[in-house]
C-alpha positions as CSV (number, residue, x, y, z in Angstrom):
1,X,0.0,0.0,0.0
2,X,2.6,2.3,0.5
3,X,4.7,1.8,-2.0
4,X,1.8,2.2,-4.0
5,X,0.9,5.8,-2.8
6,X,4.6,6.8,-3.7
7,X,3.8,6.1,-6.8
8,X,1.0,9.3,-6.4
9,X,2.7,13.0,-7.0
10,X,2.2,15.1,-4.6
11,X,0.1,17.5,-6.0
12,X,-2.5,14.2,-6.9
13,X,-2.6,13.4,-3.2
14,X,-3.9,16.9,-2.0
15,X,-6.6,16.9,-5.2
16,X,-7.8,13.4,-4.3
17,X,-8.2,14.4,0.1
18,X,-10.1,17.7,-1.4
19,X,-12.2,15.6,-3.4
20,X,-13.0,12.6,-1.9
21,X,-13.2,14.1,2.2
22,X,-14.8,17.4,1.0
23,X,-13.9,19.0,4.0
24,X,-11.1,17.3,6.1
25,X,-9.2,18.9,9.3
26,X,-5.5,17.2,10.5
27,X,-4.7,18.4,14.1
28,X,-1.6,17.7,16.1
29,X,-1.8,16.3,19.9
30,X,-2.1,20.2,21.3
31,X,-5.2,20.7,18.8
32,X,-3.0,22.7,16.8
33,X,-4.1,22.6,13.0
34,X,-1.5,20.9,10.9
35,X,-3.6,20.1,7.6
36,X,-7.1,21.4,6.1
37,X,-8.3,20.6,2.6
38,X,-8.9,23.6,0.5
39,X,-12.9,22.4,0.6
40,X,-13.0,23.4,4.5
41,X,-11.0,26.4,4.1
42,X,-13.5,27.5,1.3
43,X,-16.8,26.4,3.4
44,X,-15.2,28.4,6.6
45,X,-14.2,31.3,4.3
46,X,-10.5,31.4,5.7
47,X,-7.6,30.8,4.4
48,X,-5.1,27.9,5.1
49,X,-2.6,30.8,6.5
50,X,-5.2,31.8,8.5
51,X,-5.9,28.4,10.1
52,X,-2.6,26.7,10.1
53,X,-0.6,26.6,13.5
54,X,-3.6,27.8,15.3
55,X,-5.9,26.2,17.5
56,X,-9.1,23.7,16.2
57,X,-11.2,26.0,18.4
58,X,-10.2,29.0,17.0
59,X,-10.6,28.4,13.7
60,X,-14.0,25.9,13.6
61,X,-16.5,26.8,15.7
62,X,-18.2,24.4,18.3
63,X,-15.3,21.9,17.3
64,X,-14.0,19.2,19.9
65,X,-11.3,17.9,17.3
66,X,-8.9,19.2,20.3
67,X,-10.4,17.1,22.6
68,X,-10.8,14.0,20.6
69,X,-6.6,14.3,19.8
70,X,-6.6,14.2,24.0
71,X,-9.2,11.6,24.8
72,X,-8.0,9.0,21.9
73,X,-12.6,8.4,21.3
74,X,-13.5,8.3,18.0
75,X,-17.4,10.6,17.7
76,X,-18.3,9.8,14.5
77,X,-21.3,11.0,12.6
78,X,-21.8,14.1,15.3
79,X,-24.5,16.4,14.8
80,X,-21.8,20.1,14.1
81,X,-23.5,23.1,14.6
82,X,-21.4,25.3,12.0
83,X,-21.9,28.5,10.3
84,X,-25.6,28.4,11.3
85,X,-26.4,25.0,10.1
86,X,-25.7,21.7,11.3
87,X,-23.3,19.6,9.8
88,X,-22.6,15.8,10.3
89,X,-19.2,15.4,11.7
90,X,-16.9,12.4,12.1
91,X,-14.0,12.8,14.6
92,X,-10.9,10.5,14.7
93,X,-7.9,10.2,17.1
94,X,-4.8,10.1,14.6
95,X,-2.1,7.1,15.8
96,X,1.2,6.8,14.1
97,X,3.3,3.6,15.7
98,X,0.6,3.1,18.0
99,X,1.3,6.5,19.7
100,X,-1.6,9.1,20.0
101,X,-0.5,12.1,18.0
102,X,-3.4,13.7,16.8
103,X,-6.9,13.7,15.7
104,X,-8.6,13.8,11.7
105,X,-12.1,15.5,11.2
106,X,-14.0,15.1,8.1
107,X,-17.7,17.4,7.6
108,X,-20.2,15.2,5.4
109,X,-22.3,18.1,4.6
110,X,-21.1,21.1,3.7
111,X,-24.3,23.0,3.4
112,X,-28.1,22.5,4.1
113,X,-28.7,21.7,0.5
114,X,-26.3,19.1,0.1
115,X,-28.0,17.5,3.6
116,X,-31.4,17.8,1.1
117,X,-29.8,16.6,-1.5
118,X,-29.0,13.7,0.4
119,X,-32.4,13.0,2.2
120,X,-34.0,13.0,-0.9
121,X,-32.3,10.0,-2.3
122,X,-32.0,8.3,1.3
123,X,-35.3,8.8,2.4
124,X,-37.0,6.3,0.1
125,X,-35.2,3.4,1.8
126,X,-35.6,5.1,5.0
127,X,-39.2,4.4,4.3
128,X,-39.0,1.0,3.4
129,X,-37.1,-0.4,6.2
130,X,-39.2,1.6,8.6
131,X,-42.4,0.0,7.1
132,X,-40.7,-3.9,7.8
133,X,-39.6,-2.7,10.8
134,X,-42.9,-1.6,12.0
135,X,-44.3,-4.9,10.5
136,X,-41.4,-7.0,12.3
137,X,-42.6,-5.2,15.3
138,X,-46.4,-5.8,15.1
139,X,-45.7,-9.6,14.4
140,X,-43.5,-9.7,16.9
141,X,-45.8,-8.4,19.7
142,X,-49.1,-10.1,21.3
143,X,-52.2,-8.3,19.3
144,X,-55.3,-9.6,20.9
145,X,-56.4,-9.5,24.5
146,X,-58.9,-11.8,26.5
147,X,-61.6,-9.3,25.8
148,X,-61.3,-10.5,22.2
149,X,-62.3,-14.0,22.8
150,X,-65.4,-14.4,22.1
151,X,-67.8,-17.2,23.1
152,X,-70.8,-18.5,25.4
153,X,-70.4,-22.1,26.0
154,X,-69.3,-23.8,29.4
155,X,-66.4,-25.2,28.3
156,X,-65.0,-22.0,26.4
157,X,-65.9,-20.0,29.8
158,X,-63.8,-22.3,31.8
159,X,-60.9,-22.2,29.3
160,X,-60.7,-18.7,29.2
161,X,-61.1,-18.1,33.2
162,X,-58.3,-20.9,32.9
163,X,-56.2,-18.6,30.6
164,X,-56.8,-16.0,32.9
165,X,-55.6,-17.4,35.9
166,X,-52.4,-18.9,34.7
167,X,-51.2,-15.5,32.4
168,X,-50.6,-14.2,36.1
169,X,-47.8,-17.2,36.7
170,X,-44.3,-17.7,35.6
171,X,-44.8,-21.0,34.1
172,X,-44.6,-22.0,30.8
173,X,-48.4,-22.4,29.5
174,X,-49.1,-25.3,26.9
175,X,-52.1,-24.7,24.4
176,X,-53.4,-27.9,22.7
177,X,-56.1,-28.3,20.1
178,X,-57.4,-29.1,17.0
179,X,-56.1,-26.5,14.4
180,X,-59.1,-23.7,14.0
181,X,-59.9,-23.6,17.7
182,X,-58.6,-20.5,18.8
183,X,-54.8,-21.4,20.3
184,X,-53.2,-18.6,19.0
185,X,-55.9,-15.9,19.7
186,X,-55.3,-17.7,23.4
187,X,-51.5,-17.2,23.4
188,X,-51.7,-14.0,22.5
189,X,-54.0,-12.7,25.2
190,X,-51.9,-14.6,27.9
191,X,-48.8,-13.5,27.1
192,X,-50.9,-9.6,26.8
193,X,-51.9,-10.2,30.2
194,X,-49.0,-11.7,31.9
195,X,-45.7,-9.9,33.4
196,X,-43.7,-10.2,29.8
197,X,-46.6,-8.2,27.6
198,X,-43.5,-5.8,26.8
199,X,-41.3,-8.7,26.0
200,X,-41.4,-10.4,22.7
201,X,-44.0,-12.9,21.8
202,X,-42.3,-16.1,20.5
203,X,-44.5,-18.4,18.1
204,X,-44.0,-22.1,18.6
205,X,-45.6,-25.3,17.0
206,X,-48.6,-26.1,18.9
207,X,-49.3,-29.8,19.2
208,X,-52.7,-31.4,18.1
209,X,-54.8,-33.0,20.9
210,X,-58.6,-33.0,20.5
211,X,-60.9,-31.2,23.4
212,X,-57.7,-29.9,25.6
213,X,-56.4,-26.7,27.0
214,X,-54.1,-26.5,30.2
């Protein structure tokens, strides 16, 4: 890798930070600016003599670059209040032979229309990983409740004041019926009435025995 980048002039390896980091910040241990791209210089409207040498805080508002060269924590993708908008900032302690000798900053965003610009091409798959996550989530969770079991006879009455009783234990509950009778509306309204209703509702084969409940 490095012999490969020695193969890069100079010149090509300022061009290629500018253009592929946008806006990139190099400080020493102190917080001291040692590097920033052209692209940051232009967004902060300074020059590079005015921001060379000096300290981070100085030069970028709100910045903690100083503090992440100190601390050795990477913060990446941290909201950056910045020339009255906020910019999404990735912070990373610098090591060099496994010493701590600085910190690199990088701004994603530049400006509030590049954030739009953005948005508008994330937020379709934003939506659609929302909506199976909201799914996941329903399907996940128990839906119905013992007021939605519905019937008159003797021996649905005593199944469901049966339910009732044991949703308030700790022990596992078996269901057991033909396939139609009502099992899982019954799961689900135990486990809605029991101590884990905010825990997940896991869906298990339920056996086939004629008549039974317990």
């Amino acid at each position: 890798m490095k012999h490969s980048i020695k193969r890069l002039p100079f010149e090509w390896l300022d061009e290629i930070i500018n253009l592929a980091a946008e806006c990139i910040v190099v400080v020493d241990h102190e917080g001291n600016i040692l590097y920033i791209n052209p692209a940051y210089c232009d967004f902060l409207k300074k020059t590079e003599n005015e921001a060379i040498g000096k300290p981070v805080q100085d030069v970028i508002e709100n910045s903690r670059m100083h503090i992440v060269a100190k601390t050795g924590r990477t913060e990446a993708a941290a909201i950056h209040p910045i020339n009255g908008s906020e910019m999404i900032a990735n912070r990373y302690p610098l090591y060099v032979n496994q010493q701590l000798v600085g910190a690199v900053g990088t701004v994603m965003f530049r400006n509030p229309q590049e954030w739009m610009d953005y948005s508008r091409k994330i937020k379709p798959i934003l939506n659609e990983l929302n909506y199976y996550k909201n799914r996941y989530e329903k399907e996940l969770f128990s839906k119905y409740h013992f007021g939605d079991l519905i019937g008159n006879s003797p021996l649905f009455m005593d199944a469901k004041r049966l339910a009732e009783r044991v949703s308030d234990s700790q022990s596992a509950v078996l269901l057991l019926g033909e396939s139609g009778t009502g099992k899982e509306l019954f799961a689900h309204a135990i486990h809605q009435n029991s101590r884990r209703r905010y825990a997940p509702l896991s869906a298990c084969q339920l056996r086939f025995d004629p008549g039974a409940i317990v």
